[in-house]
C-alpha positions as CSV (number, residue, x, y, z in Angstrom):
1,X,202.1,368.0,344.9
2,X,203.2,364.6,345.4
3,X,206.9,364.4,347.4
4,X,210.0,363.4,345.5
5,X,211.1,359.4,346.7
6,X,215.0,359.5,347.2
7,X,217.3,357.1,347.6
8,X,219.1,355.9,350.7
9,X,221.0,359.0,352.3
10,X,223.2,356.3,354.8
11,X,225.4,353.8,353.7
12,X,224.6,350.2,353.5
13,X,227.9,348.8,354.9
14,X,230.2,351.2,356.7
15,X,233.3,351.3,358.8
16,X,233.7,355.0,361.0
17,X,235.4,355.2,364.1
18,X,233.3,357.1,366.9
19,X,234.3,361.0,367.0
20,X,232.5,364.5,369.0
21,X,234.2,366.7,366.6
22,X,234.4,367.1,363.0
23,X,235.2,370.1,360.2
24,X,232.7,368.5,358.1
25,X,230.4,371.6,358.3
26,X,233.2,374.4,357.3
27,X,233.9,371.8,354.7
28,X,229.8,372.4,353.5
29,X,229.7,375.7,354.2
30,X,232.2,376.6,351.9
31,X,231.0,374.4,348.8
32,X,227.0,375.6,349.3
33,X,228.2,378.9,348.8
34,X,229.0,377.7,345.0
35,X,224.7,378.4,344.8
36,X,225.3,374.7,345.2
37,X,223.8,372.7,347.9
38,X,225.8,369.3,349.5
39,X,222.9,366.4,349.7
40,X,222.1,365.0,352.7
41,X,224.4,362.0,351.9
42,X,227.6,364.0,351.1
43,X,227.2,366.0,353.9
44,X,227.3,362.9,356.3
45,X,230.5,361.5,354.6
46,X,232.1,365.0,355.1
47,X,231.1,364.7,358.6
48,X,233.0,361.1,358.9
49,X,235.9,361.9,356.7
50,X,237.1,365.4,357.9
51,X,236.6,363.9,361.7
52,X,239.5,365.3,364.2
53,X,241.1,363.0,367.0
54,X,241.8,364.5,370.4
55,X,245.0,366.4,369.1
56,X,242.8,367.8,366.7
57,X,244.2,365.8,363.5
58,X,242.3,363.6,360.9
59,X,241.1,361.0,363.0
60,X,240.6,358.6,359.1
61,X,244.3,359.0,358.0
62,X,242.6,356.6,355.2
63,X,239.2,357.0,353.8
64,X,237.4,354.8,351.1
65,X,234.1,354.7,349.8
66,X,232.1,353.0,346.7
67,X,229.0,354.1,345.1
68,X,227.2,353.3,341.9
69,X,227.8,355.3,338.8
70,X,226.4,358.7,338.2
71,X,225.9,359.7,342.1
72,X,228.2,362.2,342.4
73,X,230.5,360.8,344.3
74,X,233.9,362.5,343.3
75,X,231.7,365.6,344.0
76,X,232.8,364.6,347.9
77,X,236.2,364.7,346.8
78,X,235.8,368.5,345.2
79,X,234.3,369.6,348.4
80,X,236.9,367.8,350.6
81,X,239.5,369.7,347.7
82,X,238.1,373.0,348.0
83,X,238.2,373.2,351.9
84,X,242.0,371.6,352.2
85,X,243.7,374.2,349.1
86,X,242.1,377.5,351.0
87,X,243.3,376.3,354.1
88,X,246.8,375.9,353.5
89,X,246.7,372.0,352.4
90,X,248.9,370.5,349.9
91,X,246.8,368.3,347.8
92,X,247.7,365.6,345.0
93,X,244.6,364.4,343.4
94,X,245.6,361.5,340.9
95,X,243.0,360.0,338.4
96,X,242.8,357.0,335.8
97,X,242.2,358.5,333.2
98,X,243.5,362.4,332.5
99,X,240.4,363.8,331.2
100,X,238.9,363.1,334.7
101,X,241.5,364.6,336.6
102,X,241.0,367.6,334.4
103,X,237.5,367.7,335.0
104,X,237.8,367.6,338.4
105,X,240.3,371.3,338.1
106,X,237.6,372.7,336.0
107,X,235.1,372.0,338.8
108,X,236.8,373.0,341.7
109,X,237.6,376.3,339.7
110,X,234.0,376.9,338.9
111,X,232.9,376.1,342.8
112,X,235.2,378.3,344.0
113,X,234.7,381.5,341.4
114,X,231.2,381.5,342.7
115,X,231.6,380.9,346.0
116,X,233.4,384.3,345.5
117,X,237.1,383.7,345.7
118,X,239.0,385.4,342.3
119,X,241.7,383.9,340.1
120,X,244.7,385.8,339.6
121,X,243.5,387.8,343.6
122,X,243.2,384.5,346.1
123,X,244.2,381.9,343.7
124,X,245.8,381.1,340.1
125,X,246.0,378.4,338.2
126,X,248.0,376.6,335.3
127,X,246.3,375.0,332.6
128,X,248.3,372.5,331.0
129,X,246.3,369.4,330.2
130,X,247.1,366.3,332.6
131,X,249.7,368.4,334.7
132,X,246.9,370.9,336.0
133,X,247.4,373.1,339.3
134,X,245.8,375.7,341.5
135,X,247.5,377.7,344.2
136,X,246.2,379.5,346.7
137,X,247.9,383.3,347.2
138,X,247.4,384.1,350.5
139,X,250.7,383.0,351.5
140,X,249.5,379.3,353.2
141,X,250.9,377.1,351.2
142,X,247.8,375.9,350.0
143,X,248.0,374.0,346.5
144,X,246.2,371.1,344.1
145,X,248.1,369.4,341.8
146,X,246.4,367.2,339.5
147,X,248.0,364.0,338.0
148,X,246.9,360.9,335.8
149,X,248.3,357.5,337.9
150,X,251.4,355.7,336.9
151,X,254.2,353.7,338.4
152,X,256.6,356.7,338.9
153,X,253.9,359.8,339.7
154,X,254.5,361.4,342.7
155,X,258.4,360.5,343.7
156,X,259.7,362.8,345.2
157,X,256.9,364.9,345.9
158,X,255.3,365.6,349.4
159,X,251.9,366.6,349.9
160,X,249.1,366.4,353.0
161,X,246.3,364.8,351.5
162,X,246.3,362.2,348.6
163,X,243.1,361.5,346.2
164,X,242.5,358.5,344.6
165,X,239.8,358.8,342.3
166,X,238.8,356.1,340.7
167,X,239.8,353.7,342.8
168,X,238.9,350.8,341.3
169,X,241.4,351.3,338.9
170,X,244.5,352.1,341.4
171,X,246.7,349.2,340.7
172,X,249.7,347.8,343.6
173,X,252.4,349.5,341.3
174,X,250.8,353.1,341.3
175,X,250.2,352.4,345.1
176,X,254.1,351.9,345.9
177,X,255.0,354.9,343.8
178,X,251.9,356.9,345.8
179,X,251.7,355.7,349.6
180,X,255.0,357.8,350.5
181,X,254.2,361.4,349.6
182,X,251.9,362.2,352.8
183,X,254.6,360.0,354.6
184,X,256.2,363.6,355.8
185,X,252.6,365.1,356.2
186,X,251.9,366.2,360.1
187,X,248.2,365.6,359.7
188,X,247.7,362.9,356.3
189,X,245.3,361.9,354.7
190,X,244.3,359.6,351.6
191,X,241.0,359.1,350.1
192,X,239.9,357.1,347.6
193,X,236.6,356.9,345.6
194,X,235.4,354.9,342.8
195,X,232.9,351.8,342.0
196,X,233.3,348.0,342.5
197,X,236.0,346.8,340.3
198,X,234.7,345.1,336.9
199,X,235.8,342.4,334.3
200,X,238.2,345.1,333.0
201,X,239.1,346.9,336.2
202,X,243.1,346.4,336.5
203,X,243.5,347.7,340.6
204,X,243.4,345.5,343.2
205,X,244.2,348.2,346.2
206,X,240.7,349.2,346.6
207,X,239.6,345.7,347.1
208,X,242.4,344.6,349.4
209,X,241.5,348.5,351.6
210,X,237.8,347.8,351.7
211,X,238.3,343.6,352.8
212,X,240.7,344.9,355.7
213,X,238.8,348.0,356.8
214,X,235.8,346.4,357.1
215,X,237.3,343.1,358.9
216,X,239.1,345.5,361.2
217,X,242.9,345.0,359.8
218,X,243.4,348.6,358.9
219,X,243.8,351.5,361.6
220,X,242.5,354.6,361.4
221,X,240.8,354.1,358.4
222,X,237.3,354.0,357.5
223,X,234.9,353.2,354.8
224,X,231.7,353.4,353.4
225,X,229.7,351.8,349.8
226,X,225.7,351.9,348.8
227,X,225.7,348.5,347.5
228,X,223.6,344.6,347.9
229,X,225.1,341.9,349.3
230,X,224.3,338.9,347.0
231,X,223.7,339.3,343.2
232,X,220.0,340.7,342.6
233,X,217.2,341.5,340.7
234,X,218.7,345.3,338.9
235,X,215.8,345.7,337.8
236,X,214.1,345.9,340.9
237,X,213.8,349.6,341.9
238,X,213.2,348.8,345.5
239,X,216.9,348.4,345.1
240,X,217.7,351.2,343.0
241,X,216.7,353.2,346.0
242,X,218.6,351.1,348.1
243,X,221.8,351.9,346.6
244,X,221.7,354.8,344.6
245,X,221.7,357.8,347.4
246,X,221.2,360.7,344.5
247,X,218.4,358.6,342.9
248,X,215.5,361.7,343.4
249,X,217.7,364.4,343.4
250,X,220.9,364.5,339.9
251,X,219.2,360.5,339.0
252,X,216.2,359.4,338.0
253,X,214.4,356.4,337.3
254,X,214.0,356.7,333.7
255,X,218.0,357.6,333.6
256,X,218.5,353.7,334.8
257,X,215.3,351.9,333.2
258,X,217.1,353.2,329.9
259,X,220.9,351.8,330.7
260,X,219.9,348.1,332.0
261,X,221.5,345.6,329.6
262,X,221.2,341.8,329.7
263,X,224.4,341.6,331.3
264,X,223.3,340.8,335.2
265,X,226.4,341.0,336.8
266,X,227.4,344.3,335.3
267,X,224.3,346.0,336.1
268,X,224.6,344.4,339.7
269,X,228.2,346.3,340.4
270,X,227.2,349.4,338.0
271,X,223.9,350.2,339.6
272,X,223.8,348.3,342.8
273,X,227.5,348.9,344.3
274,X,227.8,344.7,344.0
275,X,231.2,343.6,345.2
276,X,231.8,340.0,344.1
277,X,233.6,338.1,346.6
278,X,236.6,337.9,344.3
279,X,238.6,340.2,342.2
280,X,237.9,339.7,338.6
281,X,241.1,340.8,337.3
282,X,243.5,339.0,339.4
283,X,243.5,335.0,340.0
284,X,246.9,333.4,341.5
285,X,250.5,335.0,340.3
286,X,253.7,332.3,339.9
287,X,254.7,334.0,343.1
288,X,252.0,332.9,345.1
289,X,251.4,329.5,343.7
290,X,255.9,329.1,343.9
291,X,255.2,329.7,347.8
292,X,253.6,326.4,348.7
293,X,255.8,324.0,346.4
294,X,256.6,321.0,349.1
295,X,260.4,320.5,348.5
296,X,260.2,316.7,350.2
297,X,258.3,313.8,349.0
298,X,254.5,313.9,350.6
299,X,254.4,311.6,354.0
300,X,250.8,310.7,353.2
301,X,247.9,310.4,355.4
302,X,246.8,306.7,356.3
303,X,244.8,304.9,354.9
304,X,245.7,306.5,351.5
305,X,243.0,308.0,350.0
306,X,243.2,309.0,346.8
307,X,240.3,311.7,344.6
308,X,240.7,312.6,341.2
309,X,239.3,315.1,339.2
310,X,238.6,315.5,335.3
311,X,238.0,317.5,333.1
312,X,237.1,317.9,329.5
313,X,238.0,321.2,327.6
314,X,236.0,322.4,325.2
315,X,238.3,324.5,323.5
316,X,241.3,322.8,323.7
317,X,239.9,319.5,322.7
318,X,241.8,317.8,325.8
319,X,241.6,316.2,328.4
320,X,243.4,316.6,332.2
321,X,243.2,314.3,335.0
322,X,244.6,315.6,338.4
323,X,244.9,313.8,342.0
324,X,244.5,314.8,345.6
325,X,245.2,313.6,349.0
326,X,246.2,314.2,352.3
327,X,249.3,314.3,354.2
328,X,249.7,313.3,357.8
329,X,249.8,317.2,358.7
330,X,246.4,317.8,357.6
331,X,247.4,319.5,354.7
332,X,246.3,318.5,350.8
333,X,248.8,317.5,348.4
334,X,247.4,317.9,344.7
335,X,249.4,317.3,341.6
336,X,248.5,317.3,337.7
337,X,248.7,313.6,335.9
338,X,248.4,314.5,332.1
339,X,247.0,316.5,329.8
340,X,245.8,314.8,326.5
341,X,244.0,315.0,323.4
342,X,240.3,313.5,324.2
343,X,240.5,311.7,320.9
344,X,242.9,309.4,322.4
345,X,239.8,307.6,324.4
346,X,239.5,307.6,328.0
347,X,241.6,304.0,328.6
348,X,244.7,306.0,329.9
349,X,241.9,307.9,332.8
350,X,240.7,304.0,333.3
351,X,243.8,302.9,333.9
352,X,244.6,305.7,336.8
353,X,241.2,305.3,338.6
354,X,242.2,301.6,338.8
355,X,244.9,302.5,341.7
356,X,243.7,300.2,344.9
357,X,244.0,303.7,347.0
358,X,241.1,305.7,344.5
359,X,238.2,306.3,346.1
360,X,236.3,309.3,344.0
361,X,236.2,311.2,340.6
362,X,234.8,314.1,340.1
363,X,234.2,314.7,336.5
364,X,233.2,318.1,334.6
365,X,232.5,318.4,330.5
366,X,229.5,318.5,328.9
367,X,228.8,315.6,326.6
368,X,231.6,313.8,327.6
369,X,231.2,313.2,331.9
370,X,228.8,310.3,331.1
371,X,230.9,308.8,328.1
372,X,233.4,308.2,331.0
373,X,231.3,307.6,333.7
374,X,229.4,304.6,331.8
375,X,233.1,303.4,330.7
376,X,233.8,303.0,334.6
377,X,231.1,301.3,335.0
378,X,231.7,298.7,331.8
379,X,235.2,298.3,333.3
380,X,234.2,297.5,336.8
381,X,236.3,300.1,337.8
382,X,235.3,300.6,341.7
383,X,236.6,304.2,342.2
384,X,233.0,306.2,342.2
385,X,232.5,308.6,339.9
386,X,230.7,312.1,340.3
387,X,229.3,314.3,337.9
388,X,229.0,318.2,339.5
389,X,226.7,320.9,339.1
390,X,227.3,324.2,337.9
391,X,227.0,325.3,342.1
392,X,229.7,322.4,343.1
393,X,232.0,323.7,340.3
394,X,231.8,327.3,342.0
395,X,232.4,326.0,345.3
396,X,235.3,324.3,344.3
397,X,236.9,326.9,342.9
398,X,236.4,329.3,345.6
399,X,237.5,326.0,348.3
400,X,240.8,326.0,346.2
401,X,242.0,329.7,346.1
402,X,240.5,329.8,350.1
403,X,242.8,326.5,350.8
404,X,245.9,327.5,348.9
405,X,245.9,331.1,350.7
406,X,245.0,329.3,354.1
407,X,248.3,327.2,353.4
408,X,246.7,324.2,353.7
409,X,247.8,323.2,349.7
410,X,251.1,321.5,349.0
411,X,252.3,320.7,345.1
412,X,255.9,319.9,343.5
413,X,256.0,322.6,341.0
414,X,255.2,320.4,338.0
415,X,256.3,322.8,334.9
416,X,253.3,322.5,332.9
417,X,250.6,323.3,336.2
418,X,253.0,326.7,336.7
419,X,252.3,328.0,333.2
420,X,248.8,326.9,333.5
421,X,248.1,328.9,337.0
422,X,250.5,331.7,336.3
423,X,248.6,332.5,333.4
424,X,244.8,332.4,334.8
425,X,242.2,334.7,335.4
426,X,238.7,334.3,336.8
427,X,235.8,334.3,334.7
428,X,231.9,335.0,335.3
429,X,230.0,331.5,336.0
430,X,227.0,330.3,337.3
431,X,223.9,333.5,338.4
432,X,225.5,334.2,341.4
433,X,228.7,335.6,340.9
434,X,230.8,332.3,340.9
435,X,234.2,332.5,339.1
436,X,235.6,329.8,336.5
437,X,238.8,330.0,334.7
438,X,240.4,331.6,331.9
439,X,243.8,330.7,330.0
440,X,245.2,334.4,329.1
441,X,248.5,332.2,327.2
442,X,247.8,331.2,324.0
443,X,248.9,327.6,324.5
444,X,248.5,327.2,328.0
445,X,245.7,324.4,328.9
446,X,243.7,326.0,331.6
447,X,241.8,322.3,332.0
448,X,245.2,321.2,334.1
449,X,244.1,323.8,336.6
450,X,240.2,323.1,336.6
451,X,241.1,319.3,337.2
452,X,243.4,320.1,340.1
453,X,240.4,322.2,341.8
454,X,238.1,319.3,341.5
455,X,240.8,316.8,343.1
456,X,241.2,319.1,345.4
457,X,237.4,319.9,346.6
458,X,236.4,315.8,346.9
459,X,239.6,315.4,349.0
460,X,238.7,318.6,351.0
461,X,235.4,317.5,351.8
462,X,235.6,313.8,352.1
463,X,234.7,312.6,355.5
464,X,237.0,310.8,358.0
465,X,236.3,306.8,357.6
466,X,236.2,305.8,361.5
467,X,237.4,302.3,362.0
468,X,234.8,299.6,363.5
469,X,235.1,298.9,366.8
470,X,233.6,295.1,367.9
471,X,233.1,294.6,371.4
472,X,232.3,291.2,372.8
């Protein structure tokens, strides 16, 4: 009989801090006496998350992890449930949606019933949809209440461990409203489970948790995902195994083979745990791009150099030219010119790149980049013109939002640029899980902001011009 292949039982990435002792086992022991039996990968991430300290507390006060779809991993968080309500624990274990929350009281009722314990002897529960609750009777304290997120659930309330299942929905708002009620706790701890976020996943906690766990900004906190590290081939089942830890065991091969789509990138988070290395949902608020508004007028870098960029919508029907340059701190100064129709001709864009101080354009529209390149050239106008690739379009975007959160970007709140950026989000590009972007205001020309990007990556990258030095 041939031997069942299954997937990776370790994570791919992880964050755990070093610990000798751990109540993972009573945590398994408890669960596989359901006539269920933990995997090998869900007993390992029991191990790490129920570690003790040397004062015999939660040494992960936070815990996160991220696995592909139909793993079972919110069956870590029932195990991690059952242990913490029969040993005196009080639990809140929020969900997105209410139906999962109420799946997960159903489940934890059913492990426990046949791991013997008897409702109505050691425990009783109250049924009422999306405000769920078991109790423990032996006198501990111990209780589960189950809740669907929102802005205002849990005020008031205190509790010893806090579940966050599906994290990728948990948005800053529920977080403020959430982080408080293990705040009284003597031994805390939050978890929070889920899948990359997606073009329609609204939370950006479980991103921001995972990018300062893993680069070491987070204390006592750990982590761990099944996932790839660039975008890949998903239908490669080399990688299925890779990423999929229950592929073998509650997945199979023909489960995925049948679910692949032609969307890449969806298939890449869904099945292989991708994390692009942005949030889809969320691109720059007013409030951010308000904080590096230069109140002074620009002392500018000398010799004056100045890049433009262009760009050519193709479903506004206009046209934006912006400018960039830098200061003599070493910072960029970008600002928008104008914004018009494109069947006003390019003469106006001429008439800018004619400045003595231009040095480069970078411009981006299919169809029309060469119209305007070849009236440069017609008009002898000496400011060089560049027509970018789909890859040079990614990388400036990425430069921009990396620049503008480094502090390095300096602009004087021009009206129509606010609307433009305060209304943006990113959008898929490119094979390789670039982002573009997206106008979500009807009215609002998102080319103003695409310009400004360009501008912005010619200046960024343009080399120091050393001066000539003659010796005689």
């Amino acid at each position: 009989m041939a031997e069942i292949r299954l997937g990776r039982q370790t994570p791919t990435v992880s964050a755990v801090l070093p610990y000798t002792e751990s109540k993972g086992q009573e945590a398994i022991d408890l669960y596989n006496k359901s006539g269920r039996t933990a995997q090998e990968w869900q007993v390992l991430m029991l191990y790490d998350i129920m570690a003790l300290d040397h004062e015999n507390l939660w040494l992960h006060m936070k815990f996160g992890w991220s696995i592909p779809r139909r793993n079972g991993k919110s069956e870590v968080l029932i195990i991690r449930a059952m242990y913490g309500v029969s040993h005196g624990e009080k639990i809140l274990y929020t969900a997105h949606r209410t139906t999962t929350s109420h799946n997960a009281w159903e489940k934890i009722i059913e492990r426990l019933t046949k791991a013997g314990y008897v409702e109505g002897e050691d425990f009783k529960t109250m049924k009422r949809f999306g405000l769920e609750v078991i109790e423990w009777l032996d006198g501990s304290g111990g209780i589960i209440n189950f809740r669907t997120r929102s802005s205002k659930g849990g005020l008031g309330e205190g509790y010893d461990l806090l579940i966050i299942d599906e994290a990728q929905e948990y948005t800053a708002d529920q977080e403020s409203a959430l982080k408080y009620v293990v705040t009284d706790s003597k031994n805390p701890q939050t978890l929070m489970c889920g899948t990359p976020p997606t073009a329609v996943s609204s939370g950006t906690v479980f991103l921001s948790y995972r990018r300062d766990t893993l680069t070491g900004k987070s204390e006592s906190s750990g982590w761990a995902e099944w996932s790839v590290p660039v975008l890949s081939d998903a239908h490669d089942p080399e990688l299925w195994y890779q990423t999929n830890p229950s592929l073998g065991t509650i997945l199979t091969e023909r489960t995925i083979k049948s679910e692949l789509g032609e969307d890449d990138v969806d298939a890449n988070i869904q099945r292989l745990g991708l994390w692009l290395k942005y949030n889809l949902k969320s691109a720059i608020s007013k409030e951010e791009w308000l904080e590096y508004v230069l109140t002074d007028k620009p002392v500018l870098k000398t010799p004056v150099r100045i890049f433009y960029g262009v760009k050519y919508s193709q479903t506004s029907g206009n046209v934006s030219l912006s400018a960039a340059v830098k200061t003599a701190d070493n910072q960029i100064f970008v600002e928008s010119i104008d914004c018009r129709p494109i069947r006003d001709g390019n003469q106006w864009i001429l008439d800018f790149l004619r400045n003595p101080h231009a040095e480069k354009v970078v411009i981006d529209g299919a169809g029309k980049q060469n119209i305007l390149a070849d009236n440069m050239k017609d008009a002898s106008v000496k400011c060089k013109p560049l027509l970018p690739k789909v890859s040079e379009i990614i990388e400036a975007n990425a430069l921009f939002e990396q620049k503008l959160f480094a502090e390095e970007i300096r602009h004087k709140a021009q009206p129509a640029l606010i609307q433009a950026v305060a209304n943006c989000e990113h959008r898929n590009i490119g094979s390789n899980g670039g982002f573009g972007y997206t106008s979500i205001l009807e009215g609002a020309d998102i080319s103003l902001l695409e310009s400004l990007t360009l501008a912005h990556w010619l200046c960024a990258n343009a080399k120091e011009k050393k001066k000539q030095v003659i010796h005689y």
